[in-house]
C-alpha positions as CSV (number, residue, x, y, z in Angstrom):
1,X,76.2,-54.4,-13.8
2,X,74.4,-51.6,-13.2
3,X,75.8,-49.5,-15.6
4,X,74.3,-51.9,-18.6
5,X,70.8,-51.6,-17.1
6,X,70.2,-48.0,-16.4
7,X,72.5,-46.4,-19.0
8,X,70.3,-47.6,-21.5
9,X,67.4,-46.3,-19.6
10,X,68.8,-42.6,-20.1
11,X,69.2,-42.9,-23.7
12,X,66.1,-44.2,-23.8
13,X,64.5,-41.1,-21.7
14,X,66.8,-38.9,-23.5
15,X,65.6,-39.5,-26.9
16,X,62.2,-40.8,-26.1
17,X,61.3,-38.4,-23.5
18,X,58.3,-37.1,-25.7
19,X,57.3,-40.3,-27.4
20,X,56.8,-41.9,-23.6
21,X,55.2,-38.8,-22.3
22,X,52.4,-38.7,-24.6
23,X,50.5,-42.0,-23.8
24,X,49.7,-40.7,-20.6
25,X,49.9,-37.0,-20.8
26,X,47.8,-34.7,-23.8
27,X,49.8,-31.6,-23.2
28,X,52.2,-31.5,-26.3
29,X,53.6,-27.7,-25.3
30,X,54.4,-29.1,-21.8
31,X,56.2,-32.2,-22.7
32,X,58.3,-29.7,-24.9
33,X,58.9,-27.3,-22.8
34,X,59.8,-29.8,-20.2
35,X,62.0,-31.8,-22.8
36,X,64.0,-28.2,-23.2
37,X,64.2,-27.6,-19.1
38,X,65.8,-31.4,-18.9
39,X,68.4,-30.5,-21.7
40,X,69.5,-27.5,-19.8
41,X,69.9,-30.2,-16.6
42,X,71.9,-32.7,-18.6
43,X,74.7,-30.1,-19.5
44,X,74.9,-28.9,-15.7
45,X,75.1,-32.6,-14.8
46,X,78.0,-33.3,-17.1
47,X,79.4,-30.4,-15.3
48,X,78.2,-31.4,-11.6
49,X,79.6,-34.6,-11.8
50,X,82.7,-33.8,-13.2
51,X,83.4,-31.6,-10.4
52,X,82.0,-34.6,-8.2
53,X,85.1,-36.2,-10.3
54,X,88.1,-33.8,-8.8
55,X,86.5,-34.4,-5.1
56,X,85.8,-37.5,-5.3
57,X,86.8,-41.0,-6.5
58,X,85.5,-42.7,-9.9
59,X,83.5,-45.5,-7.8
60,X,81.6,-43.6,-5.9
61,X,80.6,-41.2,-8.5
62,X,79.6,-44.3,-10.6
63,X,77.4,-45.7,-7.9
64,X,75.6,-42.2,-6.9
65,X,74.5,-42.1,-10.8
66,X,73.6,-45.5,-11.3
67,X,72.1,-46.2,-8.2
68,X,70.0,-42.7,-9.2
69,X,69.3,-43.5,-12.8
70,X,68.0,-46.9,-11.2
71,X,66.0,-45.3,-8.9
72,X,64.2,-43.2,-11.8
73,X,64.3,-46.2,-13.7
74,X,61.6,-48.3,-11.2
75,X,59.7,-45.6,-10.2
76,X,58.9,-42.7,-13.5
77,X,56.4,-45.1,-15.0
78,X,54.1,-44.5,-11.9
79,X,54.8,-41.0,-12.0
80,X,53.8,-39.8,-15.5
81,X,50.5,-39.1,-15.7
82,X,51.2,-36.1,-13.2
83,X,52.9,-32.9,-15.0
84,X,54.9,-31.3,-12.8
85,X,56.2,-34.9,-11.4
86,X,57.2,-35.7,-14.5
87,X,59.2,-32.7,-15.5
88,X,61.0,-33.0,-12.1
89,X,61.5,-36.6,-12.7
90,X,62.9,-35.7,-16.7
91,X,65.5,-33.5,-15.2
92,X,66.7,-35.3,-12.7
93,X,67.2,-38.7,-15.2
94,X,68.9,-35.9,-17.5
95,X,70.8,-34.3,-14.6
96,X,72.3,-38.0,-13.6
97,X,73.0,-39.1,-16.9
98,X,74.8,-36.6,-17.8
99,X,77.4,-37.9,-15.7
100,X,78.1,-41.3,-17.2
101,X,79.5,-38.8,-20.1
102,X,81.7,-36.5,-18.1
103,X,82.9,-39.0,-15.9
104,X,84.1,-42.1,-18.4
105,X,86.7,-39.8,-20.2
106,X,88.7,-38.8,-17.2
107,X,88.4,-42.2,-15.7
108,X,90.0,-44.2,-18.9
109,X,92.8,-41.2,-18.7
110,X,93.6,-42.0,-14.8
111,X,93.5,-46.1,-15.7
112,X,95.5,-46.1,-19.0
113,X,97.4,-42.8,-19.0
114,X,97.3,-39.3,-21.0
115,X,98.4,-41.4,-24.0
116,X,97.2,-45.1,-24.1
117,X,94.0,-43.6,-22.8
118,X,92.9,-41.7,-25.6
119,X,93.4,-44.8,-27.7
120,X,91.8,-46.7,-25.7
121,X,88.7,-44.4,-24.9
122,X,87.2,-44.8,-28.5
123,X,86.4,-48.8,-27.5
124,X,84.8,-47.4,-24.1
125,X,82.6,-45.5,-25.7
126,X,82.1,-47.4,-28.8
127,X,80.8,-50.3,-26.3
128,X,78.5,-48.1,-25.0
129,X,77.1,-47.5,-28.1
130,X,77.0,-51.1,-29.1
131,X,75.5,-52.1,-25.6
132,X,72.8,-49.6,-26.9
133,X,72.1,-51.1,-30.0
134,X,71.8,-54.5,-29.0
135,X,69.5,-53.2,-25.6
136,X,67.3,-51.8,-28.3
137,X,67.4,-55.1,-31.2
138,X,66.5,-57.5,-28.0
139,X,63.8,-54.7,-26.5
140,X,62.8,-54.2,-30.4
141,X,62.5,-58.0,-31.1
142,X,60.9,-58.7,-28.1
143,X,58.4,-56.8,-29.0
144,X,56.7,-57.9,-32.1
């Protein structure tokens, strides 16, 4: 359940990270800067947590990043307005959900195998993708 609600939330921040920023903060160098900084946290995520992987099981890695990305999720919008929180706040979101992505791929291999799995990882993250979209039509809809 989690993973539906604050996956979303880290494509959201991911691509939106500028868009969001701006209502509150009128520093467009900043938010760019601090977009770049994040970047560099999402690729040492993917590799954090994929160590996290070898160490450690697949559920408990899922829980520390959801539980974290849900965390981030409740609590950036009162944290924006303040620069510095925010970049810290950007890179840690990044830093988390990076893991969803190096984690999913080495958990379909251990479920369905070296060969099933890599057929069957395609409909994993395909329904990611699709649990995107529709998060988006139903926030988009809602909307207007």
């Amino acid at each position: 359940m989690t993973l539906s609600t604050t996956l979303p939330f880290g494509i959201f921040l991911a691509f939106n990270y500028k868009e969001y920023a701006l209502i509150k903060i009128n520093n467009d160098a900043f938010i760019t800067l601090a977009g770049s900084i994040s970047a560099i946290f999402n690729g040492l995520g993917r590799l954090f947590w994929g160590v996290m992987l070898d160490k450690s099981s697949y559920k408990i890695i899922s829980i520390i990043t959801n539980a974290l990305n849900l965390v981030f999720a409740l609590t950036i919008s009162f944290i924006v307005e303040v620069e510095a929180l925010y970049l810290l706040m950007l890179c840690l979101v990044l830093f988390s959900y990076g893991g969803t992505y190096s984690i999913y791929p080495a958990f379909t291999m251990q479920v369905f195998g070296y060969i099933q799995g890599s057929r069957v990882y395609w409909f994993v993250f395909g329904g990611i993708t699709f649990g995107n979209l529709s998060f988006i039509k139903l926030l988009f809809f809602n909307m207007f």
